[in-house]
N, C-alpha and C positions, 0 to 999 in steps of 0.2 A: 480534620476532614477537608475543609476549604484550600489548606494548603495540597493535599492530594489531589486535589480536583485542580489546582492552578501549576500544580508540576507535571500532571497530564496533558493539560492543556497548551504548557509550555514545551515539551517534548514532541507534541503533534506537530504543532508550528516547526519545531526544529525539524524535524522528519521532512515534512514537507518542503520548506527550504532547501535540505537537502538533496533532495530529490529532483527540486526544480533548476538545482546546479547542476546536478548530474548531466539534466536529460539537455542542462544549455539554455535555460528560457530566460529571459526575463521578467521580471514580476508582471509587466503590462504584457506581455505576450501568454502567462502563463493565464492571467486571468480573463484575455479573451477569449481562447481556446477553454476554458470551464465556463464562463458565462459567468462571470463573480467579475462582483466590481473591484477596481485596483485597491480601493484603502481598505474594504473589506477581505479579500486576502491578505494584504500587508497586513492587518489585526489580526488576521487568524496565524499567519508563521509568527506574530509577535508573542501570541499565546494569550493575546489581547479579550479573543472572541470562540467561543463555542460553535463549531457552524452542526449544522443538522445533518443526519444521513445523507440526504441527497444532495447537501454541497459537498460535503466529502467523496460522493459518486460521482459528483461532475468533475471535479478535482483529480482526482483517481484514474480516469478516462482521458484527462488530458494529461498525465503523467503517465499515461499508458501500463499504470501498475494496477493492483487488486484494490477494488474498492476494500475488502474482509482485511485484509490489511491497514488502511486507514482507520477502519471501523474499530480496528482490535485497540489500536493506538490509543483512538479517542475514549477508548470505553464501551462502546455499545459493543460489542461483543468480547464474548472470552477468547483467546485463545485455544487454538488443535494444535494437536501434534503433526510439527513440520512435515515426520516423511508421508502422513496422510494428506497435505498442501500441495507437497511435491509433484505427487501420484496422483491425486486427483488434476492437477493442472496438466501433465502430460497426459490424462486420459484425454482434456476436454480439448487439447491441440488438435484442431483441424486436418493442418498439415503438415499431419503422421498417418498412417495405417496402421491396423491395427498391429501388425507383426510389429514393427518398427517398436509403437508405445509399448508391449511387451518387453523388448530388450533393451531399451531406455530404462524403465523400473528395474528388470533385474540386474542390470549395473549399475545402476543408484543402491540398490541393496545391498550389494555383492561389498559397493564400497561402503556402506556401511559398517556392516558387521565387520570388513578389514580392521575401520578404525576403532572397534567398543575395546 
């Protein structure tokens, strides 16, 4: 059990790290922009430290991704099925109208079912 909880932990970290490549930050740039102090992020991509929902939302926000993503990672929540993530995130896109999010999903769909 312990070891599942410390390969979660560790994979969060890695996630995160990744992510913080992605988007280009540095560890002190990334943990200004969250509000986390620098060795306490650096613990948490170590896979050192458990942070709480709401450091994973500040984190999440300044990596401009889904917090329900972080959260899935960490444990607190289960995983959904992607193409309901998809569709729900293109419903919630500002700016789209509504015509537009309609044909957005049904070519997400369209290439779905291409590929089953």
């Amino acid at each position: 059990m312990a070891d599942a909880i410390e390969q979660r932990l560790h994979d969060l970290g890695e996630f995160i790290r990744e992510q913080r490549r992605n988007a280009r930050l540095s560890l002190r740039s990334l943990s200004d922009r969250a509000g986390v102090s620098n060795p306490y992020l650096s613990q948490i991509e170590r896979g050192l430290r458990k942070p709480s929902a709401e450091i994973l939302q500040q984190i999440a926000k300044a990596l401009r991704i889904s917090a329900e993503t972080l959260y899935v990672r960490a444990g607190i929540l289960e995983p959904r099925g992607e193409q309901q993530d998809v569709e729900q995130e293109i419903l919630r896109d500002e700016t789209l109208n509504d015509r537009q999010k309609q044909a957005l999903i049904e070519v997400y769909r369209s290439f779905q079912s291409e590929n089953r």
